[in-house]
Structure formats: C-alpha cells, structure tokens
C-alpha positions in Angstrom: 4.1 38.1 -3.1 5.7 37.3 -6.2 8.8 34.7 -4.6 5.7 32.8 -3.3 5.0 32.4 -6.7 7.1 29.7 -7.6 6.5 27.8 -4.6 2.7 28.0 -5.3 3.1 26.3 -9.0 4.9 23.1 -7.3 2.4 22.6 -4.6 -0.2 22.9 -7.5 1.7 20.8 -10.2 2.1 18.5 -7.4 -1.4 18.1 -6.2 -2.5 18.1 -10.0 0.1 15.0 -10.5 -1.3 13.3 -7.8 -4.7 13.7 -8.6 -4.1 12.6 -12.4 -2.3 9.7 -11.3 -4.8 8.5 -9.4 -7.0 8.8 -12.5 -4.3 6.9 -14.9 -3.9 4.0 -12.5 -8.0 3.8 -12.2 -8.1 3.7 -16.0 -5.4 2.0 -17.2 -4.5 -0.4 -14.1 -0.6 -2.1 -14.2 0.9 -3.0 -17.0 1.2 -6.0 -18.2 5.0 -6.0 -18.7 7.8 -4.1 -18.2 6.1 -2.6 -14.9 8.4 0.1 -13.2 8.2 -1.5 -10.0 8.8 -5.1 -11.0 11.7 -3.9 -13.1 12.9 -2.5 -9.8 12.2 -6.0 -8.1 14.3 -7.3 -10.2 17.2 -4.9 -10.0 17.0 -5.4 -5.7 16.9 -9.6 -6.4 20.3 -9.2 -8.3 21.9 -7.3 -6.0 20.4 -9.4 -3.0 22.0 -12.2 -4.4 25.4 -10.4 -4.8 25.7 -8.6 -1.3 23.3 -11.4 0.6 25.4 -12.2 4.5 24.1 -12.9 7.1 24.1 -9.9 8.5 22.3 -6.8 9.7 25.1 -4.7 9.0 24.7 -6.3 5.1 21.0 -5.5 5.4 21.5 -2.2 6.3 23.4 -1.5 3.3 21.7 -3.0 0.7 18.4 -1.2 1.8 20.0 2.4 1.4 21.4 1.8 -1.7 18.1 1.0 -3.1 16.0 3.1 -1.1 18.7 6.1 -1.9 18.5 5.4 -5.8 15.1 6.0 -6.6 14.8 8.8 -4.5 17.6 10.3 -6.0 16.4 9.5 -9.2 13.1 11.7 -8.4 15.3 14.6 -7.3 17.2 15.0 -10.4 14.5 15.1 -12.5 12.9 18.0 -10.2 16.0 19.8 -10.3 16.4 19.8 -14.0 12.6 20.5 -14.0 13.8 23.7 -11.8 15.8 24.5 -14.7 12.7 25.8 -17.1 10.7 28.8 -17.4 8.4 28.6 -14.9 5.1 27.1 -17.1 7.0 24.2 -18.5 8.6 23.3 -15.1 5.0 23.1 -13.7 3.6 21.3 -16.5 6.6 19.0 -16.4 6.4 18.6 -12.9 2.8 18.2 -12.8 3.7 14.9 -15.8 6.2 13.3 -13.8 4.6 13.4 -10.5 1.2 12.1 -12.3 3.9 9.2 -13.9 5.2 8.5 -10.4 2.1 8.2 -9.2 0.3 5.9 -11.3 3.5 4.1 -11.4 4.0 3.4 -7.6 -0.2 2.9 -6.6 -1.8 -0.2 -7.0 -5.5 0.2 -6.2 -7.4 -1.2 -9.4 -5.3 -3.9 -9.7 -5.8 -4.7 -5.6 -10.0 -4.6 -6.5 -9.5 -6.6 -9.5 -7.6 -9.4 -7.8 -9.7 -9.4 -5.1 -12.9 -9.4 -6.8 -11.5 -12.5 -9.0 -11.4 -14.4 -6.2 -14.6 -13.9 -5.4 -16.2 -14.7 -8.7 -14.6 -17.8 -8.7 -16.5 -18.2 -4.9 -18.9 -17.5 -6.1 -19.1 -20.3 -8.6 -18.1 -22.8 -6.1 -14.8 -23.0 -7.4 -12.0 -23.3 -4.5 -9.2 -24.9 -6.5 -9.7 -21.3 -8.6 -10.1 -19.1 -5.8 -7.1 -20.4 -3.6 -4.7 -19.9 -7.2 -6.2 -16.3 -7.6 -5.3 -15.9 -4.1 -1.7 -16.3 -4.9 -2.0 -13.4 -6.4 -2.7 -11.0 -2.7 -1.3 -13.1 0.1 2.2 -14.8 0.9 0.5 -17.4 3.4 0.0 -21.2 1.7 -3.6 -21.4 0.5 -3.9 -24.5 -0.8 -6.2 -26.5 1.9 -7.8 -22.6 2.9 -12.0 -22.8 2.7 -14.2 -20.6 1.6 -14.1 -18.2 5.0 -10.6 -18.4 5.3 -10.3 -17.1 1.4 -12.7 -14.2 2.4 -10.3 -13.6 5.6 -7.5 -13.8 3.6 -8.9 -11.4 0.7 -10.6 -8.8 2.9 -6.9 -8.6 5.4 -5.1 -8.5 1.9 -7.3 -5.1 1.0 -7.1 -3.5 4.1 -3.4 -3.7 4.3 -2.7 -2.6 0.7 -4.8 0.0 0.8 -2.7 1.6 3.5 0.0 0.6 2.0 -0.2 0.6 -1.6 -2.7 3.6 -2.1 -2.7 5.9 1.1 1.0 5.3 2.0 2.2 6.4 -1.4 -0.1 9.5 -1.9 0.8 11.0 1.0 4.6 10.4 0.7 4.1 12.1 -2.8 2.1 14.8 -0.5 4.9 15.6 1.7 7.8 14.9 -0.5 6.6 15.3 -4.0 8.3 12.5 -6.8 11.4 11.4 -4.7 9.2 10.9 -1.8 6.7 9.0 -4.4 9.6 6.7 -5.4 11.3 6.4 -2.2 8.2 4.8 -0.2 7.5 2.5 -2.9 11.2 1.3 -2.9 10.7 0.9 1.0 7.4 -0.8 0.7 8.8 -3.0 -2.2 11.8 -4.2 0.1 9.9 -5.0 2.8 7.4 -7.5 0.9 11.1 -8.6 -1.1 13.0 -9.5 2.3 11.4 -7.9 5.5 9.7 -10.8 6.6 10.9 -13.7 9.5 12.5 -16.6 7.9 15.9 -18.2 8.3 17.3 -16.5 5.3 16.2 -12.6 6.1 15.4 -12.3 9.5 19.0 -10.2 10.2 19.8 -9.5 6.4 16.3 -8.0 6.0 15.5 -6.6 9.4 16.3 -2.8 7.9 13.8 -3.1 5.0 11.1 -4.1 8.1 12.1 -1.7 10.2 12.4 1.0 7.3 8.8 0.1 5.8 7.2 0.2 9.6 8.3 4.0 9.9 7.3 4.7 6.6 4.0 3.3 6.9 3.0 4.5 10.6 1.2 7.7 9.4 -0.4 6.7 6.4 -2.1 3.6 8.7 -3.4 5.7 10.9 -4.8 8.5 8.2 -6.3 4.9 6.2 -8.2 4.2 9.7 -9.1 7.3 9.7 -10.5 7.7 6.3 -11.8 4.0 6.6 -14.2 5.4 9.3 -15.0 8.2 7.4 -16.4 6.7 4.2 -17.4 3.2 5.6 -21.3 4.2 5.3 -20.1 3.5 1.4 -19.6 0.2 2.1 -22.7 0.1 4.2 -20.4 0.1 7.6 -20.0 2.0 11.1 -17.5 4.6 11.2 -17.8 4.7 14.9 -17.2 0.9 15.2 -13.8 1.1 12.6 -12.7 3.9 15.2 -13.2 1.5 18.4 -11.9 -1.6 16.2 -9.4 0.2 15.2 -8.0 1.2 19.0 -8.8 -1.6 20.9 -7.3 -4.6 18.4 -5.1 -2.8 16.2 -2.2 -2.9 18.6 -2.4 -6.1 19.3 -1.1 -7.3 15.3 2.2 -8.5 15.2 2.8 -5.4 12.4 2.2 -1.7 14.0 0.5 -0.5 11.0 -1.3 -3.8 8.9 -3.2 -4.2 12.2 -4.7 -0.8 12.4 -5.6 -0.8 8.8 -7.0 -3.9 9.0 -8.7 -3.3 12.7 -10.9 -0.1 11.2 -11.6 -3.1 7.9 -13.2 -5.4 10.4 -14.5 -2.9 12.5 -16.3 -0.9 9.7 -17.5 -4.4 7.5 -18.9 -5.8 11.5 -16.1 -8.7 10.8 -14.0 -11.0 12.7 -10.5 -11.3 11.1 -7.1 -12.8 12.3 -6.5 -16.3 13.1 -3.7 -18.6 12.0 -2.0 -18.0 9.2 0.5 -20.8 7.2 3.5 -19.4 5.9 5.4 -22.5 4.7 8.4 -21.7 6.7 6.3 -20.9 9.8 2.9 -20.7 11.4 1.5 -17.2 12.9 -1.7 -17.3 14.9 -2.6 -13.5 14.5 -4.9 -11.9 17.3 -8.8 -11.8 16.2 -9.7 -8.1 14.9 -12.9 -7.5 15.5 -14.1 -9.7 18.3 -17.6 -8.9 18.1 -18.0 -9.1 14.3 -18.5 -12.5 12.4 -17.0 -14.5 9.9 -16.6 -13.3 6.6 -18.3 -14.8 3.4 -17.9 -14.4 0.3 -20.1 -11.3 -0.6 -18.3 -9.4 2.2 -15.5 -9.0 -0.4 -17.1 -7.0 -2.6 -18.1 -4.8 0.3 -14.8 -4.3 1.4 -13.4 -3.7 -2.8 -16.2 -0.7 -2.3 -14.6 0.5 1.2 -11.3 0.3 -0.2 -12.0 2.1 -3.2 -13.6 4.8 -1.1 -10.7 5.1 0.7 -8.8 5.6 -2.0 -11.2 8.3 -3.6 -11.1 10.4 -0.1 -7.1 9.7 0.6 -6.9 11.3 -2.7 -8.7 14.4 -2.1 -6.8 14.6 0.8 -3.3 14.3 -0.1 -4.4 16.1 -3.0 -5.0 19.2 -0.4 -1.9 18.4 1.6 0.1 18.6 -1.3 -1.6 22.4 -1.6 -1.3 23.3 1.8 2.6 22.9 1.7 3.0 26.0 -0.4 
C-alpha cells in the first residue's frame, strides 16, 4: 500500500489543478497582455519566418521543435516538483497544473466574444457584429447578415469548445502539465499555419495533421458530453447523437464536424454552408439537415450548451485524472 501512495497524491494534485483551473479561467478570463499563449505565438511567428521553405520536410521540423518545447518545459518542472517532500510536491504540483490549466483554456473568453456579437444583433448593429466577429472566425465577414453571423458564432463555439476547453482538460487528464502545454502548442500551430493556402499548405501540413490526432478523442467525448447536458440549453440529446453520426463525417475537418454536428443537432439547427476565406471559398456540408436557420437568440443558447459542456468535461477529466492512479 504505501508505494501507491505517491502515485495517489499526483493523480489528486492533478485532478485538484484541473479543477481549480477551470475555476481561475471562469473568474479571471485571459489576460489582457502578456498572455502565455500569445507570447508563444509569437515565439512560433519568429521562428516561422526564419525556417519558412517550402516544404513538408521544413514543416515537420518546425512543429516538433515547438511542440517538443513546451512539453518539455512541463516535464521539468514535474521532475523538480518530484524532488520535494511529498506534501509540497503535491501542493506544487496541484499550483502548476491549476497555472497550466487556466493558462491553456479559453472558455469565458469564447462566451464572452460570442455573446458580444450578439448584443450588438441584437441592437441592429451589423457593422458591430461582423468586427466582433473578427474576434472567433478566420472567414471574411464583412458582407455576412445576420443568419450567417449566428452560423458563424454558434460553429465558432462548438469547435472551440472541443478544442479549446475539452481537448486541453483531457490532455491534462492523461498527461498531467506537459500534456497541458503540449496540446495547446499543437492546437496553437494549427490555427498559426495548418490551414490551405499557397503559403502553408506543405510547410504547415504537420501542424494539421498533428492538431487532427490530438483533437480526435476530445471531439468525440465533446459530442458526447454535448448530448449529455443539451436539455441545459433546452436541446435533444438524442438528436446531437444522430446529428452527430450522420453529418459529422461529412466536414472537411474529422473533429470540428463532430463537435459542431452534436451543436446543430442538440440547438435543432442547420449549419454549414459557404464559407469566404479571402484566399479561397469552402462550401462546407449542411449539419443538421432537418434543423433551421439560426438567429440571433440561438447564440445565447449555444453560450449555455457550451458552458455546460465545459462544467461536465470538467467533472470528467477531473475523474480521469483520479482514475489514472
């Protein structure tokens, strides 16, 4: 009993760091400035532009090097945490994890922006609403109307809920602070230079490919827990489940489209359609076939479901993180 012990305070230390982080970024939101992940943005731009060929090979690189940093990063402090008699290594791990955490999620700040755009809807203010957009999406939205801004806003939700609040959790779950920092390095290159353009579609081709296996689990739990807590949102578990399976496959991302599948699914939405990227055009397959088209108070029904995922992926992870003892 007693070399179970040790491995006993992590799992706890780490589910209590997830939990409080969870709790920090809730509270206090993103900073302002000097945000960990925007100074890590920034690190990835200046070495894009010094080791930027066009090349896979280039791309490959330049995505383990900054994948490999911040993961090592979280393991070093762990090991000298390892280092202390065991109450201060749990306390300290318990403060770095709940760190790591609140640095890495972005769910108060994804309900925020979204439910900026729909005040400004809401007072018939489109010029307003298409700027605050900005803010979520990477398609143009300067000619959008008021259903496509509610498209737009809702997809933007589901997706970063997976990704921004699931995705990380359970990474942290699994793989404590180094899997915390790791995803979000992932995540951050694939939103950096994993998308189809004339500039990154070989150079950044790794950070896709890296953030679609990082991301394939933690879709699928977000569907999962999207069915599970849609009544909060006044939605149909059982139709996010169907949605979910019979459209979510057919999104040009194997992960966005689940997540935001079980969205339109659980809201009774249609979403998809064409999206203009400046560079390119996608016309993305409908979600939801049988649903309708969003308005504007829809949006603060889906701010609700995704903060009830968020609530329920962190009891979850939270006992995921326990049951790895």
């Amino acid at each position: 009993m007693p070399a179970h012990l040790p491995r006993r305070g992590r799992a706890r230390a780490t589910a209590f760091g997830l939990l409080a982080g969870v709790v920090a970024d809730q509270i206090a939101g993103d900073p302002r400035r000097g945000h960990p992940v925007a100074l890590f943005g920034s690190a990835a731009g200046r070495l894009e532009s010094l080791t930027w060929r066009d090349s896979r090979v280039a791309g490959v690189r330049y995505a383990a090097v900054l994948i490999a940093a911040p993961a090592a990063c979280g393991m070093l402090a762990v090991a000298l945490l390892s280092r202390l008699p065991a109450g201060a290594r749990n306390a300290g791990l318990a403060a770095v994890t709940a760190a790591g955490t609140w640095a890495v999620l972005g769910g108060r700040s994804l309900s925020a922006e979204a439910e900026a755009v729909a005040a400004h809807l809401e007072r018939s203010d489109l010029p307003a609403a298409r700027q605050q957009l900005t803010h979520l999406v990477g398609r143009r939205t300067d000619v959008l109307d008021e259903a496509e801004i509610a498209r737009a806003t809702i997809e933007s939700l589901a997706e970063n809920t997976s990704d921004a609040v699931v995705a990380p959790l359970l990474w942290g779950a699994v793989a404590g602070l180094p899997g915390l920092l790791g995803y979000r390095a992932v995540n951050t290159l694939d939103a950096m230079v994993g998308h189809h353009s004339p500039r990154y579609e070989n150079f950044g081709w790794a950070s896709a490919r890296a953030d679609d296996v990082a991301n394939y689990l933690p879709a699928r739990l977000a569907a999962l827990l999207t069915a599970a807590v849609a009544p909060a949102a006044c939605g149909s578990g059982r139709a996010a489940l169907a949605v979910a399976r019979a459209d979510g496959r057919r999104h040009p991302s194997p992960n966005a489209g689940v997540a935001e599948a079980a969205f339109a699914g659980a809201l009774g939405l249609r979403l998809g359609g064409r999206n203009d990227y400046g560079s390119h055009v996608e016309d993305r397959p409908v979600l939801g076939r049988d649903g309708r088209a969003p308005r504007t108070e829809d949006i603060a029904r889906a701010a609700r479901l995704s903060r009830a995922v968020t609530a329920a992926a962190t009891v979850a992870c939270a006992a995921i993180a326990l049951a790895r003892r």
